[in-house]
C-alpha positions in Angstrom: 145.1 86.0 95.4 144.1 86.3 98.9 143.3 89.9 98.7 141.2 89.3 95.8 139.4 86.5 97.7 138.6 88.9 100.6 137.4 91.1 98.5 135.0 88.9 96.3 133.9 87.7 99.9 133.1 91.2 101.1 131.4 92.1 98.0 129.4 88.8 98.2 127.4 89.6 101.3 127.9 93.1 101.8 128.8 96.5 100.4 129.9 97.8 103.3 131.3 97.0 106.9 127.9 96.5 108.5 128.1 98.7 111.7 128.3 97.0 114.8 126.9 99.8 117.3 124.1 100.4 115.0 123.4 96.7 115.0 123.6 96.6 118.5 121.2 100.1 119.2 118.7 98.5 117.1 118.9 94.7 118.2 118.2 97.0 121.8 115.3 99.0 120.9 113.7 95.7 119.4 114.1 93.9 122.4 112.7 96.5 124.4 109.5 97.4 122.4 108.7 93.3 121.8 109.6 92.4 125.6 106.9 94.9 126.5 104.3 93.4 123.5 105.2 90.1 124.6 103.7 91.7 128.6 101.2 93.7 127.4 99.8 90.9 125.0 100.0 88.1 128.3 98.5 90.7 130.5 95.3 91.6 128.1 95.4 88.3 126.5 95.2 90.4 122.8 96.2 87.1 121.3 95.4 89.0 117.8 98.9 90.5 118.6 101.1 87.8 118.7 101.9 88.5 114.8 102.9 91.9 116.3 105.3 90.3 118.5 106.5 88.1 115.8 108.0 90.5 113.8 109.7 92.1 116.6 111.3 89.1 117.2 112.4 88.7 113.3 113.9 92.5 114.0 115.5 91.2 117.2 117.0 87.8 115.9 118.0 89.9 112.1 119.9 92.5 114.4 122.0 89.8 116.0 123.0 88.2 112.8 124.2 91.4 111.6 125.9 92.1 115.3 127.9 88.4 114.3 128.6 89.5 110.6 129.8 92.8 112.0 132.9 91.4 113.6 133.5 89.4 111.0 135.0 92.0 107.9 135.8 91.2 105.3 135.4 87.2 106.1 131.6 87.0 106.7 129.9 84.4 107.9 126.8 82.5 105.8 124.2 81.6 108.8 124.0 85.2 109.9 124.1 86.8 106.7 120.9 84.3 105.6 119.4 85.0 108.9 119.6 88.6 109.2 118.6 88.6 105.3 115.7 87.3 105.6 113.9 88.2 108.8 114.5 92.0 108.6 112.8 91.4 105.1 109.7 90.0 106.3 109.1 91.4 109.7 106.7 94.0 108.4 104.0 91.6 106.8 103.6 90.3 110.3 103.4 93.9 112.1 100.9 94.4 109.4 98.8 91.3 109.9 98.3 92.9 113.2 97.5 96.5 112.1 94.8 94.5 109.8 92.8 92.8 112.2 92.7 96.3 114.7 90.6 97.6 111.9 87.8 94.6 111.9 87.9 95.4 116.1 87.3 99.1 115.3 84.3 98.1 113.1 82.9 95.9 115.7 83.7 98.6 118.8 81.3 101.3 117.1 78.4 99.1 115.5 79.5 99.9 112.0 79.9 97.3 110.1 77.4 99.1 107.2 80.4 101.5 106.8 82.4 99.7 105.9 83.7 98.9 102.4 83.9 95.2 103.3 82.5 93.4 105.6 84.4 92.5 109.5 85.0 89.0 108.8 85.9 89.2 104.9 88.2 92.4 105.5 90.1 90.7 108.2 90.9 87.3 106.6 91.5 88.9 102.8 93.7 91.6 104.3 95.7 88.4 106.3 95.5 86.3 103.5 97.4 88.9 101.3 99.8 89.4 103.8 100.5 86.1 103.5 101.0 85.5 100.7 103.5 88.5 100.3 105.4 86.9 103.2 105.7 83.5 101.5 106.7 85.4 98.3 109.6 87.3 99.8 110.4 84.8 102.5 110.8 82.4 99.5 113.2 85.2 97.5 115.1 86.2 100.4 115.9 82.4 100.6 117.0 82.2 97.0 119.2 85.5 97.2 121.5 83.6 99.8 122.8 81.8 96.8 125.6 84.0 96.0 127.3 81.7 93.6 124.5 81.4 91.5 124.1 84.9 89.5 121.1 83.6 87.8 119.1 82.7 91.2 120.2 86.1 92.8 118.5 88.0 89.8 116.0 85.8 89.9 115.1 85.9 93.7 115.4 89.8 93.5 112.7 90.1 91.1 110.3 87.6 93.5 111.3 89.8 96.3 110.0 92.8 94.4 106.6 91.1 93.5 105.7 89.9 97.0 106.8 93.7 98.3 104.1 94.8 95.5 101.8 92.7 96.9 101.9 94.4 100.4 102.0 98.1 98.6 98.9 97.2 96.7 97.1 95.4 99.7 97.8 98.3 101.7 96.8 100.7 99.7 93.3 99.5 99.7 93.4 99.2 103.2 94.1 102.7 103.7 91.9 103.3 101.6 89.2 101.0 103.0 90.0 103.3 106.4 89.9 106.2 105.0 86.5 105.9 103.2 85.3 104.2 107.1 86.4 107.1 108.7 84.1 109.6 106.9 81.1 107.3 106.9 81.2 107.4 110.3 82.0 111.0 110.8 78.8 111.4 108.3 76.9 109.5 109.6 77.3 108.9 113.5 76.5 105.3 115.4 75.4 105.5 118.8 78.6 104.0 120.0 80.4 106.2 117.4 79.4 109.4 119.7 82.0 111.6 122.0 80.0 110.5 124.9 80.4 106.9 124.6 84.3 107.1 125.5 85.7 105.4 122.6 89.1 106.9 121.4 88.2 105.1 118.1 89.9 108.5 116.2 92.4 108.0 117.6 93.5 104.4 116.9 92.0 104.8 113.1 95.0 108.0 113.1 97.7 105.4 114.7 96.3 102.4 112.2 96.8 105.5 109.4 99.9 106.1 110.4 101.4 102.4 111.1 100.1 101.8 107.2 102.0 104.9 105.9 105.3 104.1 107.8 105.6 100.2 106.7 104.3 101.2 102.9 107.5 103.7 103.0 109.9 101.3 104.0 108.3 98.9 101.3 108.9 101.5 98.6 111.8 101.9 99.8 112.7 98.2 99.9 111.4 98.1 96.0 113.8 100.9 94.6 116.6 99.0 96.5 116.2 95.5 94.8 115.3 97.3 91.7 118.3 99.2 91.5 120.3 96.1 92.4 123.8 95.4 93.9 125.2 98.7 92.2 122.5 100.7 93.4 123.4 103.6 95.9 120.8 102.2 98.8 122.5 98.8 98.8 125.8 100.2 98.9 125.2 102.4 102.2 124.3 101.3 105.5 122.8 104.6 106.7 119.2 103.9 104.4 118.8 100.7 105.8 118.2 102.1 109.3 116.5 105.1 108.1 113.9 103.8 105.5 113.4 100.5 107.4 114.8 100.1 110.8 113.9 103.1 112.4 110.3 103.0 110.7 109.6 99.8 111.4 110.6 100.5 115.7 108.4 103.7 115.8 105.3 101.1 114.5 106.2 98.8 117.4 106.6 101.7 120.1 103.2 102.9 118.8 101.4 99.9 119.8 103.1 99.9 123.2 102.1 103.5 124.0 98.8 103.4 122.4 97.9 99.7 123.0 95.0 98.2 120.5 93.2 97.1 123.7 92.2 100.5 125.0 89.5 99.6 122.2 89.3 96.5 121.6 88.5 95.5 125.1 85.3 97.3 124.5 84.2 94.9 121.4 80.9 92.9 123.3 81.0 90.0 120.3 82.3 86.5 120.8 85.8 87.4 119.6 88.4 85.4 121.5 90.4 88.8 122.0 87.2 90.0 124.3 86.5 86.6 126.6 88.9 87.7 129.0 86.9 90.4 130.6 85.2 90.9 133.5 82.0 91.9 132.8 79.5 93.9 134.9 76.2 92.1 134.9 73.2 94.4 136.4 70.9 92.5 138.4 67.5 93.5 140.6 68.5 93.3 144.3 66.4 90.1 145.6 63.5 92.3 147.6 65.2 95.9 147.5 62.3 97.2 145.6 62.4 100.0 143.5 65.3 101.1 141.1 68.1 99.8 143.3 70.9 97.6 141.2 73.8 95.9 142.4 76.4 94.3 140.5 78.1 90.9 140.4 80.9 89.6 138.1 80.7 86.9 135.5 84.0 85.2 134.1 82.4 84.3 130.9 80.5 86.7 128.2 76.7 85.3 127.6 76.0 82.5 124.8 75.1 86.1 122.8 76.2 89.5 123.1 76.0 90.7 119.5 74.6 93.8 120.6 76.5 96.4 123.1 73.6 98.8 122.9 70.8 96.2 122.8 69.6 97.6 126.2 70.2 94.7 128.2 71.9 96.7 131.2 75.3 95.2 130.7 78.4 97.3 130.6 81.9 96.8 130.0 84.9 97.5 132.2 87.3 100.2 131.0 90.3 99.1 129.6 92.3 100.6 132.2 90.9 98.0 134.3 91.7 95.1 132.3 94.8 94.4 134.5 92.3 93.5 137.7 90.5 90.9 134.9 93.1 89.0 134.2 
């Protein structure tokens, strides 16, 4: 009898011994990658980031529930099983909430708004709104499939888990698809800020937005074929797909925003945008009675009332991001 308990509780929470020094390599890597967000967001003040650093704290806080189940074989414990459940579920709607709204600043950066599919402000908050909605859907399913005693729920939160992880598939495949179409407007048909001369790697961060977008819809597939195929499914039943179709996919995302950081373009966005008020701004000025063409240059803590226009011929200039550090 008490071997068949065991059992039944082993099969109730897991299908395997979770792995404690995967756990633990993971819960690591996590910490690492969102202590340096959590810097590199205070030091730029890329508050548009902080969803970004949310879900590397779900990763973080989901590893260390499975780090407490781990020890725990074959009696498992319900708090970390329901924690690690559901935050490793919905981490990735709030990295992509984040990969969304470095889009809109990639508009804004190159004046091209006409490009795009949708316009800045509309793509921004129907891209977030649909990944919030697909975070309520599975955060409300992972809730439900904690309710091992209840065969009906568990089915039932499985399939609501499997519609809110459709939801993200089909919002982000339009936003690739939004991207993609951008990308060869703009190679088509060039803005001024658009050019190789004006020093915007905006290529490259469209590639690294690309590439975030293909990683996190892979692990969603992935995360789909797993509840579909349900508790006798091969993908629930070893350990080894969990940290290769979602784990380790979802820490490359995270490292590529530390290495690559969103501000090296965003800091050049001139609008009003909160992400941008932080700069130091070069303001050019006519020396008081030097005559001629001579300029000098004084700082001003605050953008102008308007600064819709980077290339409006006003004179002012942006700092690079590299110096963004001496601005805050």
């Amino acid at each position: 009898m008490s071997n068949s308990t065991s059992t039944d509780t082993q099969t109730a929470f897991y299908h395997y011994e979770p792995s404690l020094a995967a756990a633990s390599a993971f819960c690591g890597l996590f910490a690492i990658t969102t202590f340096l967000q959590a810097y590199q967001t205070l030091l730029t003040r890329a508050w548009y980031l902080i969803p970004l650093l949310l879900g590397g704290l779900c990763e973080v806080i989901g590893f260390i529930g499975r780090i407490l189940n781990s020890n725990e074989s074959p009696h498992y414990s319900l708090t970390p099983y329901i924690i690690q459940s559901i935050l490793l579920l919905i981490a990735p709607a709030l990295l992509s909430a984040s990969v969304y709204m470095v889009l809109g600043y990639i508009i804004l950066s190159l004046s091209a708004e006409h490009h795009s599919l949708i316009r800045e402000k509309l793509l921004t908050k129907l891209f977030v709104l649909g990944d919030f909605l697909s975070f309520m859907i599975q955060s409300t399913g992972a809730s439900l499939l904690t309710k091992k005693n209840d065969p009906d729920a568990k089915t039932f939160s499985k399939y609501i888990i499997v519609g809110g992880l459709a939801i993200q598939l089909l919002f982000f495949a339009y936003f690739m698809l939004i991207t993609v179409v951008f990308y060869r407007r703009v190679c088509r048909a060039p803005t001024p800020l658009s050019s190789p001369g004006s020093g915007i790697p905006w290529r490259k961060h469209l590639f690294i937005l690309f590439l975030a977008s293909i990683l996190i819809m892979i692990r969603s597939v992935f995360r789909v074929v797993e509840y579909l195929e349900g508790d006798d499914g091969y993908l629930l039943g070893h350990e080894w797909s969990l940290y290769v179709f979602d784990s380790a996919l979802m820490f490359l995302v995270t490292l590529i925003f530390n290495v690559e950081h969103p501000t090296q373009i965003t800091a050049r966005t001139t609008t009003g945008r909160k992400a941008a008020r932080h700069l130091v701004r070069l303001e050019r000025v006519e020396k008081v009675g030097g005559g001629g063409d001579a300029t000098s240059y004084r700082k001003a803590e605050r953008p102008p009332a308007d600064e819709s226009d980077a290339s409006d011929g006003s004179g002012v200039q942006m700092l690079q991001p590299s110096d963004v550090a001496h601005a805050v």
